[in-house]
N, C-alpha and C positions, 0 to 999 in steps of 0.2 A: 412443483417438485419433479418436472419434467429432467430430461437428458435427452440434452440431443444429438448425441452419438449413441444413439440407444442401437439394438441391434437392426434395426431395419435401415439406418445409414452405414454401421462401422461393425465388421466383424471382429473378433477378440483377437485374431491374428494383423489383422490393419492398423489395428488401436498402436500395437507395440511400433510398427511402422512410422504412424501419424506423428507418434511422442518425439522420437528420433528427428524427423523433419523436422516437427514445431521446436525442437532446439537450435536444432542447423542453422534457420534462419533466424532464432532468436540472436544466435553468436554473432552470426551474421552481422544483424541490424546493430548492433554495438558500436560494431566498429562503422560499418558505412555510414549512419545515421550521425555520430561523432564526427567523423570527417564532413559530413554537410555541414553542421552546424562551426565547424572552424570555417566553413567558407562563406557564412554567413555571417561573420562577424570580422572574417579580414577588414570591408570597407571602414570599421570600426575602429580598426588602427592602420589606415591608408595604405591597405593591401603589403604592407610588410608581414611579409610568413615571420621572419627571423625576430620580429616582437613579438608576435602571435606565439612562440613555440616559447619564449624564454616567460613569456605572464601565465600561460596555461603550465608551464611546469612547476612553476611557486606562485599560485594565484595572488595567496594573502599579503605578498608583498608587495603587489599593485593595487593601492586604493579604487584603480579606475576597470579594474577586473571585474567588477562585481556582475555589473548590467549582460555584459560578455558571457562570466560565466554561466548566469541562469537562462543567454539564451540556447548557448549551447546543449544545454539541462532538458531544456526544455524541448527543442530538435529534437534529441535522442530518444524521449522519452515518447513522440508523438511518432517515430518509426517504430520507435520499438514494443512498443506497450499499445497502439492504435495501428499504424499500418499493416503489421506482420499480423496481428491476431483477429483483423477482418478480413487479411486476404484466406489465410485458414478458415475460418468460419464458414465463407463465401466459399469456398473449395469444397471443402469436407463435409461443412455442417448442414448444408443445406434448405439453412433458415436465414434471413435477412437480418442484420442489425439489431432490427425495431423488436422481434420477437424477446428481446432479451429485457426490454424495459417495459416491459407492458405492466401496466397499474390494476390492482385492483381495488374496490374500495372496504373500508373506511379507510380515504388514505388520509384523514387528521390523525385518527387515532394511529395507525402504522408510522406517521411523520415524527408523534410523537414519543413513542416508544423506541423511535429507532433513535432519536437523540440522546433521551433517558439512555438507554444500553449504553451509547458510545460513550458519554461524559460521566457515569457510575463506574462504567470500568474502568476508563482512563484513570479515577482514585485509587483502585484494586492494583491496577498495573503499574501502580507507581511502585509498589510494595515490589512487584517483582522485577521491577528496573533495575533498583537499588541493588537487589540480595542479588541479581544477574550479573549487575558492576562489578560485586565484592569477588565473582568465585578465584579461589585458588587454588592454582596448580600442584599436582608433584613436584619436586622437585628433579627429578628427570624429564620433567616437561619446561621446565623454568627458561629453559631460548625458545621454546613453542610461547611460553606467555608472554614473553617481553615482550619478543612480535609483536603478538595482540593486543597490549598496552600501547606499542609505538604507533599502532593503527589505529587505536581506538583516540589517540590524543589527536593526532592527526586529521582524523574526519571531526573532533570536536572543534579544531581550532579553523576551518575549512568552512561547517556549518554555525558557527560564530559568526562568522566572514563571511557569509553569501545572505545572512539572518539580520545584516545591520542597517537598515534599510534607513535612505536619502531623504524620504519623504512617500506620500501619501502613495506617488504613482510605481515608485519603487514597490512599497508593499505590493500595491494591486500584481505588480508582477513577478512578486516573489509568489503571488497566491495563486497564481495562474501555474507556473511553474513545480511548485511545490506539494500544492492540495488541487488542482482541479483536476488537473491532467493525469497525474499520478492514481487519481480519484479511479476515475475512468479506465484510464488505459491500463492499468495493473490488474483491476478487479473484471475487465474484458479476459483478460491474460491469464491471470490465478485461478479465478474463480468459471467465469464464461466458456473456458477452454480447458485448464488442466483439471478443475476438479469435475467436469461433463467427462473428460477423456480417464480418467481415472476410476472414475465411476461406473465405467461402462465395462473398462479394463477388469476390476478387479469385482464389479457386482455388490459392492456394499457404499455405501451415500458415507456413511462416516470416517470410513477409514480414507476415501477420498477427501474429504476435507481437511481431513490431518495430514495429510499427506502434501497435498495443496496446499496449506498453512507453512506447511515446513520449508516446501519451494520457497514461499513467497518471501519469508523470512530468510532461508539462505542464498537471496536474489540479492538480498542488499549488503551482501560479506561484513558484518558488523557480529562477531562471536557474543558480545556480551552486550547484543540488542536480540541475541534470537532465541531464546525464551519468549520474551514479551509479544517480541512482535509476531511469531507464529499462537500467542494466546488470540491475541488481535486477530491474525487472518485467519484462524478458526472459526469464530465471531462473526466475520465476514461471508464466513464459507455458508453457517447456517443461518443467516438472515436470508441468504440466496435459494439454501436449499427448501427452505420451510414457506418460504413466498413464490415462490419460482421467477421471482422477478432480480434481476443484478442492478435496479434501482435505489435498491435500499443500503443495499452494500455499499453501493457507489456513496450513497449521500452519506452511510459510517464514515466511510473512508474520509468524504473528504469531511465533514466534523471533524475526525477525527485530527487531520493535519491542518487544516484553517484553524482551528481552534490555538492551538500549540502558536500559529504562526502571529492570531490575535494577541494572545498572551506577550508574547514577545514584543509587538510592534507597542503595546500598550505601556507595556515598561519603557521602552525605549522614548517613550515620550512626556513620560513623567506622571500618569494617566494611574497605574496599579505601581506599587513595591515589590512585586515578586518575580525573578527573573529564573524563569522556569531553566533555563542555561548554567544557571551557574549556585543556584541555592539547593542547600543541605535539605533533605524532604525530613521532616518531623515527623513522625508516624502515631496516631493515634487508634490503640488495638482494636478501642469501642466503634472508633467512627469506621475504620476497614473493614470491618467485622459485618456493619452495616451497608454500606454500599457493597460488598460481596453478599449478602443475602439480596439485595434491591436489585444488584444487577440479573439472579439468576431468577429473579419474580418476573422481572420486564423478560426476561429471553422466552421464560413459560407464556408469558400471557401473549409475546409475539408468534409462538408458534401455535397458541392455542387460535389462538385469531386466523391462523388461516387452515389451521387444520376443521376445522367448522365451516369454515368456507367451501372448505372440500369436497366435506361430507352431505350438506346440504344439497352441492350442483350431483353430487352421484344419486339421492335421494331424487334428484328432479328429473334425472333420466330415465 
């Protein structure tokens, strides 16, 4: 339950500083970290910019975008979510990488509760996928929500199309791309760095996490994904905050997106019927009702597990 920009690294007046910068270069790494990854994949279409620029501007109409797209995805996401948030750390934080993943034990029993959480919620969260989908606007917002709908189809028909995967080594690198990296480098990012700096800022562990959740969520500009997904990086915030470890996070995380991506590839191959993409969720009160009690059983027993742990090593001192 450390923080390490606690006051003996980062005074409350640095902190507002630190935040500022750690944007700077976030904006920053978007755009440069994108521009590698177009240069990374010229040899891909024999150093022609002027295909490059016409397939990246309507991917889905090039079958052969796909491989392209996710490396470029993939690039961006290993500047932006990995490079920039260890050179911070290494700067500011002045603890090493490995501090951040340090295990403690029983880690079967933590292995397995953090899966429990992530796969019970994901049922709970379905519920608020949907009612997220549905919301409607004023009508004095009704050209604010069309937008939203034209985006919202948009990134559907996008992650369709980047989701359709060639074969076995395609998945592998849709998984790489999609759940590992993103795993890792976001929850270094969200969690390892804004909700440490937030924490410190504001002097309360919760309202950092919410706060942090809500980032993390308004990082990926989807209106009527951020509900859910700031419930998710809540989730995330306190597996981190209650273990002091961003291991556990990290392996929510990526459960959490490898799983989705499994489902997918599994339909795709004729394996399960259910095409988490495109099917109407059927909602049963009894069974939501339950995996929301089961989920908030597993979060108590995860924190109770290290809060005993705690109490024990201060007992031993």
């Amino acid at each position: 339950m450390g923080n390490i920009f606690s006051e003996s690294n980062q005074n409350r007046k640095s902190i507002g500083l630190l935040i500022l910068i750690l944007f700077g270069f976030e904006l920053a790494a978007v755009f440069a970290f994108n521009f590698i990854g177009l240069l990374f994949i010229l040899p891909y279409f024999d150093f022609d910019i002027h295909t490059v620029q016409m397939i990246l501007s309507n991917p889905t109409a090039y079958e052969n975008a796909k491989i392209p797209l996710l490396l470029v995805l993939t690039t961006t996401s290993i500047g932006t979510f990995m490079l920039v948030p260890a050179w911070v750390i290494s700067k500011y934080g002045g603890v090493p990488l490995t501090y951040f993943l340090k295990l403690k034990p029983p880690l079967l029993a933590t292995t397995g509760l953090t899966l429990g959480i992530t796969l019970s919620f994901a049922v709970v969260n379905s519920v608020i996928i949907e009612w997220n989908e549905s919301i409607v606007f004023p009508e004095f917002l009704s050209a604010f929500e069309a937008y939203l709908q034209a985006q919202e189809a948009q990134l559907a028909v996008l992650t369709r199309f980047i989701t359709e995967f060639d074969g076995l080594g395609h998945f592998f690198l849709g998984l790489i791309a999609i759940a590992i990296i993103p795993a890792i480098g976001e929850e270094f990012l969200f969690r390892g760095l804004f909700q440490n700096i937030f924490h410190t800022a504001l002097r309360n562990p919760h309202i950092a996490i919410w706060v942090s959740a809500f980032l993390f969520s308004a990082f990926h500009n989807q209106f009527y994904g951020l509900v859910p997904r700031m419930l998710l990086g809540a989730i995330f915030g306190y597996l981190y905050y209650w273990s002091g470890s961003l291991a556990w996070s990290v392996f929510a995380h990526f459960i959490n997106n490898g799983f989705s991506l499994l489902m997918i590839y599994l339909f795709q191959i004729g394996l399960i019927k259910i095409d988490i993409l495109g099917s109407q969720t059927i909602f049963d009160t009894v069974l939501i009702m339950f995996f929301f009690i089961f989920t908030l059983l597993l979060l108590y027993s995860f924190r109770n597990l290290f809060i005993k742990q705690n109490d024990s090593l201060a007992k031993s001192i």
